[in-house]
N, C-alpha and C positions, 0 to 999 in steps of 0.2 A: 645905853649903847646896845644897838643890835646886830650881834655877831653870826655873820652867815659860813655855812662850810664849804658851798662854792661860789667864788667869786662871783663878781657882774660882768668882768672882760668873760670869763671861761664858759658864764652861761649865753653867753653871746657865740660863744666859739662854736661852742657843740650846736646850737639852733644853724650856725653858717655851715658848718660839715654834714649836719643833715638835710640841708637844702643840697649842694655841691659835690658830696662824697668824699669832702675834703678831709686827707689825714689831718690828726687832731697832734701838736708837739707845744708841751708848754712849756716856757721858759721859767726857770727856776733857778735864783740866785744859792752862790752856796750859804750865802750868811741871810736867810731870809729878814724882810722888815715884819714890824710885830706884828699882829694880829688886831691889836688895838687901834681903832682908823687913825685917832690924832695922835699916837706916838706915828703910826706909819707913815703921814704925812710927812712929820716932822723930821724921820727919819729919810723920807726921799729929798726932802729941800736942802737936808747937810749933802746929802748925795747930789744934788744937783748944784749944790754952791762951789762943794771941793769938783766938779765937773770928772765925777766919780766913773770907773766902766768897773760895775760890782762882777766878780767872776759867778758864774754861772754853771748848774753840775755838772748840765751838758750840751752839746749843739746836736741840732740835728745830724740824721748821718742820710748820707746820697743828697744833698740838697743841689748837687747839679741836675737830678733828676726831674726838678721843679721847675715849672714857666711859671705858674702863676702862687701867690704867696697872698693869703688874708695875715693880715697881720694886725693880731689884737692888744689894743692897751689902756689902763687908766690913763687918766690925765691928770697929773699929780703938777702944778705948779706950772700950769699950762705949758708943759710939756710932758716924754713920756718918762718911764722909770728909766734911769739912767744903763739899766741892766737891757735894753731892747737897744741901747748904742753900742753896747757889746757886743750883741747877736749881729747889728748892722756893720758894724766895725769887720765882723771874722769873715763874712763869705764875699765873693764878686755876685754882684745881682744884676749885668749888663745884659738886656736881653728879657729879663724878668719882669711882671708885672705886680706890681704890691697894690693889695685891696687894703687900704686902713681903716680901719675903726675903733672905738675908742667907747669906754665908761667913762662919764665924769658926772661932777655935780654941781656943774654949773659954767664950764671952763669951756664946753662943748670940743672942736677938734683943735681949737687955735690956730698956731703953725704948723703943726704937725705933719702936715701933709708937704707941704715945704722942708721941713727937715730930714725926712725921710728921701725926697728926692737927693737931698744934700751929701746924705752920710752913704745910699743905697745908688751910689751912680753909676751911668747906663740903664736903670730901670726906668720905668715907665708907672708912673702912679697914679692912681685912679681917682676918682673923687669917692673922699673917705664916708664915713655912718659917724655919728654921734648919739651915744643914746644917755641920757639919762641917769644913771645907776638905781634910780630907786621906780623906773619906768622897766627895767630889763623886762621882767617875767610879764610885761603886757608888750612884747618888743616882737612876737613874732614876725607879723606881718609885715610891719615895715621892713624888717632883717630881709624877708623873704623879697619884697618887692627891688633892694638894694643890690640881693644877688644877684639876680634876675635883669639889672640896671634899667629897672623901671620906675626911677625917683631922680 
């Protein structure tokens, strides 16, 4: 099993805010899942069975300050962690544009992009980036061209 110390969504993050200048805020459950992939899988599917909204330590702060929102996730059970319905659940995003994209291995964006219209309503959603997880660290380019809405 090969345990990384930054994730695939977050090295995806920081590649988009270095293209963008985008502030960087990562969501972080209070009760993290393991670290181990297949307990954490496992652990997101009970979360997404019991249709879980895990708490989270913190939200962003000013987020009316924000038009436009990248917004990164795995895709755990071809949806996202049930802790990004929390984030979506607390703020109004009428007005706002959500850039999604997404780690996965194999699941690519699913509906995702659909449900974030769902939960995030009044926004405006863009066509999302799927990458890969084990493609991240050769991802630049595309990252870049997606920013740039040249894909």
């Amino acid at each position: 099993m090969k345990y990384i110390k930054i994730g695939n969504t977050e090295k995806v993050a920081k590649v988009i805010a270095k293209f963008t200048g985008a502030d960087l805020f990562k969501l972080e459950q209070k009760n993290p899942y393991n670290s181990d992939y297949n307990i954490c899988v496992k652990e997101a599917k009970k979360d997404l069975q019991a249709n879980a909204r895990p708490p989270l330590i913190s939200l962003p702060k000013n987020f009316e300050n924000y038009d436009e929102i990248y917004l990164g996730y795995p895709n755990y059970w071809g949806t996202m962690p049930m802790a990004v319905y929390t984030f979506l659940e607390a703020f109004d995003f009428k007005g706002k544009v959500i850039h999604p994209f997404c780690t996965h291995e194999g699941s690519g964006l699913s509906s995702t992009e659909k449900e974030i219209s769902q939960f995030a309503k009044g926004s405006k959603v863009s066509s999302g980036l799927a990458i890969l997880g084990g493609s991240v660290d050769e991802a630049t380019d595309i990252i870049e061209r997606w920013v740039k809405n040249e894909l």
